[in-house]
DOLORO-110265 format. One record per residue (C-alpha): x, z, y; residue number from 1; chain; residue in one letter. Coordinates in Angstrom, 2 decimals. Each point is the difference from the previous one (the first is absolute). Layout:
BEGIN
<X->X; Z->Z; Y->Y; i->NUM; ch->A; aa->A>
...
END
This chain:
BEGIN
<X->72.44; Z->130.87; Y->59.01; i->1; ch->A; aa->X>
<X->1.47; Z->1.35; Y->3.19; i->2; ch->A; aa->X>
<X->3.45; Z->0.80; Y->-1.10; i->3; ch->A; aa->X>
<X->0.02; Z->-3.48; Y->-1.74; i->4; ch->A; aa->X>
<X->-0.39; Z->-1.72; Y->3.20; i->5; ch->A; aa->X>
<X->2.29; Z->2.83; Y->1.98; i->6; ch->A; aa->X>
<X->2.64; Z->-1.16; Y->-2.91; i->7; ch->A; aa->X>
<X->-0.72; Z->-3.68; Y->0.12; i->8; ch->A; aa->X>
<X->0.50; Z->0.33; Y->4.35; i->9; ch->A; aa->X>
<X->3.33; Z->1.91; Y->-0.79; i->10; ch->A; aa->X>
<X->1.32; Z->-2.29; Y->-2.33; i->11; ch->A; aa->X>
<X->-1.18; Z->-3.22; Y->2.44; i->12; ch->A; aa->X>
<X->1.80; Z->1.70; Y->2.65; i->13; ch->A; aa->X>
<X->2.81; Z->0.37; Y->-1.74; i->14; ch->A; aa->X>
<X->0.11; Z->-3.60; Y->-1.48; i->15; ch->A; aa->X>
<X->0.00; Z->-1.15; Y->3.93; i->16; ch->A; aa->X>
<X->2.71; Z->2.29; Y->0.91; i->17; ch->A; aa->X>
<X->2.21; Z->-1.55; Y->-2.23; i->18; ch->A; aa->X>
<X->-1.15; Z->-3.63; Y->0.40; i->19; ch->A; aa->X>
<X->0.40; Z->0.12; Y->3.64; i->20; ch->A; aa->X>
<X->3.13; Z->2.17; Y->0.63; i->21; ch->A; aa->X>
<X->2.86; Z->-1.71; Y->1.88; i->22; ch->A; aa->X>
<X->2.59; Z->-1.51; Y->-2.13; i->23; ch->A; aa->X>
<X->3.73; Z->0.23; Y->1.00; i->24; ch->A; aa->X>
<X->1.26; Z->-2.66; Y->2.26; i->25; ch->A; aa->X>
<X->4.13; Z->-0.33; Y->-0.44; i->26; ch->A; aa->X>
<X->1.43; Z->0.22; Y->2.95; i->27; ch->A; aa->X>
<X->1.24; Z->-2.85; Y->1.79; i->28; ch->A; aa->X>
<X->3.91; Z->-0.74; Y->-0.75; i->29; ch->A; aa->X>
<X->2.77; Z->-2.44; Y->1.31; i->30; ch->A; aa->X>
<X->0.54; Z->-2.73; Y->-2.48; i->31; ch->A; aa->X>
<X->-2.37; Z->1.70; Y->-2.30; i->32; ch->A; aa->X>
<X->-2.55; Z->-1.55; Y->-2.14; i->33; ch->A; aa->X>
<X->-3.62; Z->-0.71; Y->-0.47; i->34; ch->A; aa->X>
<X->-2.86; Z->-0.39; Y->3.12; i->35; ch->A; aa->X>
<X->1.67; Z->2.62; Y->2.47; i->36; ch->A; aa->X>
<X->3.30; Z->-0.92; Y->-0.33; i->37; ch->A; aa->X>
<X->1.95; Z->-0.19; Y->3.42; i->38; ch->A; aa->X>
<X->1.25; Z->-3.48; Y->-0.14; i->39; ch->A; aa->X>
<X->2.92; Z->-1.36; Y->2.74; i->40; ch->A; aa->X>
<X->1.59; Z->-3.44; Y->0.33; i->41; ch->A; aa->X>
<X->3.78; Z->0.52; Y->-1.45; i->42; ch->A; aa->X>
<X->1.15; Z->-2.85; Y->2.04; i->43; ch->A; aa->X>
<X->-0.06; Z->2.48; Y->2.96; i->44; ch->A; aa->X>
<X->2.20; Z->2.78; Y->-0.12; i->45; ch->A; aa->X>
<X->-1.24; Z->3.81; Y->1.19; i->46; ch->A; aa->X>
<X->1.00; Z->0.96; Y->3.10; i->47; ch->A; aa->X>
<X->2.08; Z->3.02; Y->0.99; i->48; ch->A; aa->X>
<X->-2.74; Z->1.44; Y->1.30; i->49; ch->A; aa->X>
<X->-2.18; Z->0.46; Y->-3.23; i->50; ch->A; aa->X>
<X->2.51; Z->2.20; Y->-1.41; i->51; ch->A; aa->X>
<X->-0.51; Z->2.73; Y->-1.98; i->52; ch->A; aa->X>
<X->-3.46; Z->-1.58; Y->-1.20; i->53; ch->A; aa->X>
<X->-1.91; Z->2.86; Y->-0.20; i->54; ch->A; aa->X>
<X->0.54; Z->1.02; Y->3.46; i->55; ch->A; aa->X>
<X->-1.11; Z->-2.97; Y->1.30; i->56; ch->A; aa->X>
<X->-3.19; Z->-0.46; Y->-1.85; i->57; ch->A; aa->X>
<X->-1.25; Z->2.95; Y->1.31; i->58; ch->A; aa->X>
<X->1.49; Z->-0.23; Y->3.63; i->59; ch->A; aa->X>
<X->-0.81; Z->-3.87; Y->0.51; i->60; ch->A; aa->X>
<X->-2.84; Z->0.61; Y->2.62; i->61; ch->A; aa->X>
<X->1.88; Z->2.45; Y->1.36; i->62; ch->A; aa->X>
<X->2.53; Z->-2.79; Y->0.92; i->63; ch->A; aa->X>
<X->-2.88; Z->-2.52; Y->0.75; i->64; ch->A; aa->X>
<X->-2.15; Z->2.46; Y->2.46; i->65; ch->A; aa->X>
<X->3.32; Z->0.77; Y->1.90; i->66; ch->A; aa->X>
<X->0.69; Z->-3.42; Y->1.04; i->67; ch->A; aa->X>
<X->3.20; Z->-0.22; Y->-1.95; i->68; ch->A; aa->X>
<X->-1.71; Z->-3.08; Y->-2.27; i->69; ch->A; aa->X>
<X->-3.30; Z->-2.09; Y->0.41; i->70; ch->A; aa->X>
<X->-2.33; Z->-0.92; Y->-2.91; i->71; ch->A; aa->X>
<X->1.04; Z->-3.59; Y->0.19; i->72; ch->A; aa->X>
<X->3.55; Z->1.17; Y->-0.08; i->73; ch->A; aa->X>
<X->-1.07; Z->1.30; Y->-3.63; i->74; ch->A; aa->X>
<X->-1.74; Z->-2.68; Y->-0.86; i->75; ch->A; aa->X>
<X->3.09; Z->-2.27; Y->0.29; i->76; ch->A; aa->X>
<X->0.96; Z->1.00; Y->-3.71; i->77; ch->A; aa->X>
<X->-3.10; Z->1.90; Y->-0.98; i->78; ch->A; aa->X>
<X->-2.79; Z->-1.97; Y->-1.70; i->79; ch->A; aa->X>
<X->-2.93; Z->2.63; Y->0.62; i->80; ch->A; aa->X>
<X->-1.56; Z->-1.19; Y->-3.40; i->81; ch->A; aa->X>
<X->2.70; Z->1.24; Y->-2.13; i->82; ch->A; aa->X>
<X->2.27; Z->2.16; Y->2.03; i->83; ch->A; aa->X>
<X->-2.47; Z->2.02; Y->2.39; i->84; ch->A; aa->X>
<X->-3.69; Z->0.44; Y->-1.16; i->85; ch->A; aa->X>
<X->0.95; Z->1.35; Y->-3.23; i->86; ch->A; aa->X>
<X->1.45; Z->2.96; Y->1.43; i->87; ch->A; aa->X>
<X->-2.34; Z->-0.06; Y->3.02; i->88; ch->A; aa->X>
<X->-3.03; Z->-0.26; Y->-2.35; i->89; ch->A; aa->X>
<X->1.62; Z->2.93; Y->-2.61; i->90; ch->A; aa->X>
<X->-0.11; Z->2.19; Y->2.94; i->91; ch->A; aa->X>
<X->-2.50; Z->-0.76; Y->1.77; i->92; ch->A; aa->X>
<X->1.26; Z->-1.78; Y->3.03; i->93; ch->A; aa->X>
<X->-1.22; Z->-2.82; Y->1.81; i->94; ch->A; aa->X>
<X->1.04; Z->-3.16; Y->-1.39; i->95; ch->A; aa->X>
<X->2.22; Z->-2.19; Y->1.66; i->96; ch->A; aa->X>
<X->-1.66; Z->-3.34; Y->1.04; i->97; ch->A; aa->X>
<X->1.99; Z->-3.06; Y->1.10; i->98; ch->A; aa->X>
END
């Protein structure tokens, strides 16, 4: 009777390991596709300053914190809905509010 329930716990255990593991969230991509797609408006053109990419996604708040740019600077062409959280929420950052 014991190793019936020991085996029955085990096998519970194991059934909520699985249900509950995280799933993979796709990272969030430039004109990509689906809910954490980066999304910009095309009418406005990126500025030299955003180039290469990469660099500046992870250097951004670099930029901000050393005065060179302002928030509302960013938010001239950056909807935080589509073009901020995403990332900001994929890493863990604080989300941009308006």
């Amino acid at each position: 009777m014991r190793r019936i329930a020991l085996i029955l716990a085990v096998l519970i255990m194991l059934a909520l390991i699985v249900g509950f593991y995280p799933t993979y969230v796709e990272k969030p991509v430039k004109d990509g596709s689906g809910p954490m797609a980066i999304r910009l408006a095309p009418e406005l053109p990126a500025p030299q300053t955003h180039s290469p990419l990469d660099w500046w996604q992870t250097h951004h708040m670099d930029v901000v914190n050393q005065g060179h740019l302002t928030q509302d600077d960013c938010l001239y062409c950056h909807d935080p809905q589509t073009s901020c959280n995403n990332c900001h929420n994929y890493v863990g950052a604080k989300p941009i509010t308006e």
